[in-house]
Every structure is written in structure tokens, then in C-alpha cells.
C-alpha positions as CSV (number, residue, x, y, z in Angstrom):
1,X,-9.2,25.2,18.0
2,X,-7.3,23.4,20.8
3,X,-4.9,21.3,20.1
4,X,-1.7,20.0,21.7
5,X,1.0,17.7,20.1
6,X,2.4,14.9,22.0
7,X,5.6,12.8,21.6
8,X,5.5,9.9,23.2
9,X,8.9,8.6,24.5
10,X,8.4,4.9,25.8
11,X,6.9,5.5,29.5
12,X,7.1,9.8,29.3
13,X,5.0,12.1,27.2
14,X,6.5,15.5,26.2
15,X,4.2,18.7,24.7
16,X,5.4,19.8,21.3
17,X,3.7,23.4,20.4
18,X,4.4,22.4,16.6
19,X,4.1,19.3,14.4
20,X,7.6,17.5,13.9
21,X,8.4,13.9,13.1
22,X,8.2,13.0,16.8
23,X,4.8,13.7,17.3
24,X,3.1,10.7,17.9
25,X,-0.5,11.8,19.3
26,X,-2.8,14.8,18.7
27,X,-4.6,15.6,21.0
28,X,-7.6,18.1,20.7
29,X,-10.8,18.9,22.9
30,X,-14.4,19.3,21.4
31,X,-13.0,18.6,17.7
32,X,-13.9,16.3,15.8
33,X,-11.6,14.3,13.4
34,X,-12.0,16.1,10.6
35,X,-11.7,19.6,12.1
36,X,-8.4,18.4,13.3
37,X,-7.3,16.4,10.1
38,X,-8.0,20.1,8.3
39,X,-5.9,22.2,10.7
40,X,-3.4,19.4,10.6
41,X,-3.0,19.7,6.5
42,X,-3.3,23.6,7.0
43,X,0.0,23.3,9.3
44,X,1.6,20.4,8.0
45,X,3.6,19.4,4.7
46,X,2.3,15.6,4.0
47,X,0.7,13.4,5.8
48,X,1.4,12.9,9.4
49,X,1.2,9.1,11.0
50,X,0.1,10.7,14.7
51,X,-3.2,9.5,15.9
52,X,-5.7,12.0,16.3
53,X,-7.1,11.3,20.5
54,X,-9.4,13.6,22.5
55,X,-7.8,15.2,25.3
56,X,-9.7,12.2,27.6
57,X,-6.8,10.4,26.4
58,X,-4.1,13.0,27.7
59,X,-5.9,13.1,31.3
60,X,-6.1,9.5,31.6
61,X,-2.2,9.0,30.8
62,X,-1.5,12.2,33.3
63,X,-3.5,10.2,35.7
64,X,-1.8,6.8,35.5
65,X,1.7,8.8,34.9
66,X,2.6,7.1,31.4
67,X,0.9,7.1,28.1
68,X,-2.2,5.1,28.5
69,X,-3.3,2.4,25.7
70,X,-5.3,4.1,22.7
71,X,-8.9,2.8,22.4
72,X,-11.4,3.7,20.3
73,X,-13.3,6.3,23.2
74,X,-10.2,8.4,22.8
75,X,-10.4,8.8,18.9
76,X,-11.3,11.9,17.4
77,X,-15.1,10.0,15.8
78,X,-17.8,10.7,18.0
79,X,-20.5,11.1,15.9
80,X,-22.5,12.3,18.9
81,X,-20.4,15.2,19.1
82,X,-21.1,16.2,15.5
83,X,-24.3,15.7,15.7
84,X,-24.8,18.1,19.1
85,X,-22.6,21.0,17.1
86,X,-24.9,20.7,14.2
87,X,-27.8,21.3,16.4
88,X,-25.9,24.3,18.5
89,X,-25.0,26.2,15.3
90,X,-28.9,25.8,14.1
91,X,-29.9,27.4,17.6
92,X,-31.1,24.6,18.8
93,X,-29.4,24.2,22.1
94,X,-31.7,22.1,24.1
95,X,-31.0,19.2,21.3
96,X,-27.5,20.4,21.2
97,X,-27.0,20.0,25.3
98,X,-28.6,16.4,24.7
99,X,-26.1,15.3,22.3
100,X,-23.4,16.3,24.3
101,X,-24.3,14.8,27.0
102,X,-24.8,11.4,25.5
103,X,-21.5,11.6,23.8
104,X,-20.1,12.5,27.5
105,X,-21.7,9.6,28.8
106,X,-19.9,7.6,25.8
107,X,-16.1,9.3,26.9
108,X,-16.7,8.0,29.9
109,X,-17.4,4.2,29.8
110,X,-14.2,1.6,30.7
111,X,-15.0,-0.2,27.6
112,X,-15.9,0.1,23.9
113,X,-20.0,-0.3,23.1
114,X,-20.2,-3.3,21.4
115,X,-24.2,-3.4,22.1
116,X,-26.9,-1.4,23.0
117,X,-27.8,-3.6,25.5
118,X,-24.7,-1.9,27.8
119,X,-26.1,1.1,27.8
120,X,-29.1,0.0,29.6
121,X,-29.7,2.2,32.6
122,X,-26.8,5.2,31.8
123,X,-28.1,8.6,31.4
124,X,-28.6,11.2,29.1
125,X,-29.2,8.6,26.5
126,X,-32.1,9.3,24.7
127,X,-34.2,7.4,22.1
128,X,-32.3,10.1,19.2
129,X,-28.7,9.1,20.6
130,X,-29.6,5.6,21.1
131,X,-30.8,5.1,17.3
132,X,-27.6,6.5,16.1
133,X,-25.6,4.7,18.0
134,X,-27.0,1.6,17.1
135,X,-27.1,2.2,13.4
136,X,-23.2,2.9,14.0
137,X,-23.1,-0.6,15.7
138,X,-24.9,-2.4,13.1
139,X,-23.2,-0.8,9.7
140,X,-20.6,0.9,10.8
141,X,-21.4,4.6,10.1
142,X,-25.0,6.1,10.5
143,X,-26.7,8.2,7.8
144,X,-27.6,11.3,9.5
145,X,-24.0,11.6,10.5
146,X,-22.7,10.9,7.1
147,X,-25.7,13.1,5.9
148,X,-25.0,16.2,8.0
149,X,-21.2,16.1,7.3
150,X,-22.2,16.4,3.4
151,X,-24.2,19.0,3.7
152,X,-23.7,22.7,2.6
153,X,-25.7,24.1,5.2
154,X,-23.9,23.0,8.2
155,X,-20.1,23.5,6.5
156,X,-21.8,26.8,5.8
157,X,-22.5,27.4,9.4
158,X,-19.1,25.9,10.9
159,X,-17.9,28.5,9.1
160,X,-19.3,31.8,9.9
């Protein structure tokens, strides 16, 4: 697992190679929240107030040369990305490569999707991601998400 901890100080971000009281951010690359969450509690006493941010987050603020606003593409949630390993550690890669790229396609947008109507025209969206992404816009969560994260199988798989 990759992960990095980040203090942020005002206008500066500093790398911390362990968790302290300082760390503000987390930042982690092809996790997802709960992966990271896990580690965290496996390396940490108590509960930690740092936000949990894809490393999208880190190059953006490296970019712009200060920490960069936290919005909700740079939390550790995509259900894409779940959804993409699932398929990868039942050898199906081909559905696997589609998720990820939809959920690439996602980390990359200036803005939150509030409708499916913006995503009109972007590729590597296909019907699949598209009906999970609108089920997440419409309740919230969406059941083949929730559904895989439950099930024995693929905690089984994560891990051998």
C-alpha cells in the first residue's frame, strides 16, 4: 500500500513518513477508503481527524504550490475503483480496465457530478459505469458497490 502523510502548515505542505497529531491529510494512490481506514487503525492508536485524499489531491497542490481545496474527486470513495479491482482479482481484466478508466475519467473532471447529463460525450463511460454512477446520484450509495464490499468472496480475494 502507498501511502504518504501530509501536514499541512497554512500555505506549505510537509511529508511525515508516520502518523502524528500533525498529520492533517492522507494521501494514498489506487486505495480505496477503506483499505486505507484499515492500515490507518493497524498503525494508529485512536481515531485520526486526517482526511483520507487520493494522491490527485497531492499533484494538484504540488502544481498550484500550496495545499489545494479538498473536493469530493479527491476523497478516498470512488466506487468505480472498487468495482474495477473486484473485477481484476476475478480475472476479468477487460471489465477491470473499463472501470478504471471511467473512474479516471471521474478524477479528472474540474467539478463534482451532480448529473449524468455532464458526462455526456466523455469517454470510457460505459452503460455499466454510467448506471452506477447514477444510482450513487440518486440514493446516495449504489447496491452493487455496497453488495461487493459485503461479500466474502471478494474480502477473500483482496486477501490472498
Amino acid at each position: 500500500m502507498s501511502v504518504r502523510m501530509l501536514v499541512s502548515l497554512r500555505n506549505k505542505c510537509r511529508i511525515s513518513s508516520s502518523h502524528s497529531e500533525s498529520v492533517t491529510h492522507v494521501i494514498s494512490e489506487n486505495n480505496s477508503g477503506d483499505e486505507v481506514r484499515a492500515w490507518l487503525d493497524s498503525q494508529v492508536k485512536g481515531q485520526t481527524d486526517a482526511q483520507l485524499l487520493d494522491i490527485s489531491w497531492y499533484t494538484e497542490s504540488m502544481r498550484a504550490g500550496r495545499p489545494v481545496d479538498v473536493l469530493d474527486r479527491h476523497k478516498l470513495q470512488d466506487a468505480l475503483s472498487l468495482l474495477a479491482e473486484n473485477a481484476e482479482l476475478s480475472d476479468e481484466d477487460g471489465r477491470g480496465v473499463a472501470f478504471r478508466r471511467a473512474a479516471a475519467v471521474l478524477k479528472a473532471l474540474p467539478a463534482p457530478v451532480t448529473d449524468t447529463r455532464q458526462l455526456r460525450g466523455l469517454p470510457c463511460l460505459g452503460g455499466h459505469s454510467l448506471r452506477v454512477i447514477k444510482e450513487i446520484l440518486e440514493n446516495g450509495a449504489s447496491s452493487e458497490v455496497e453488495s461487493t464490499k459485503q461479500s466474502e468472496r471478494f474480502r477473500a480475494l483482496k486477501v490472498r
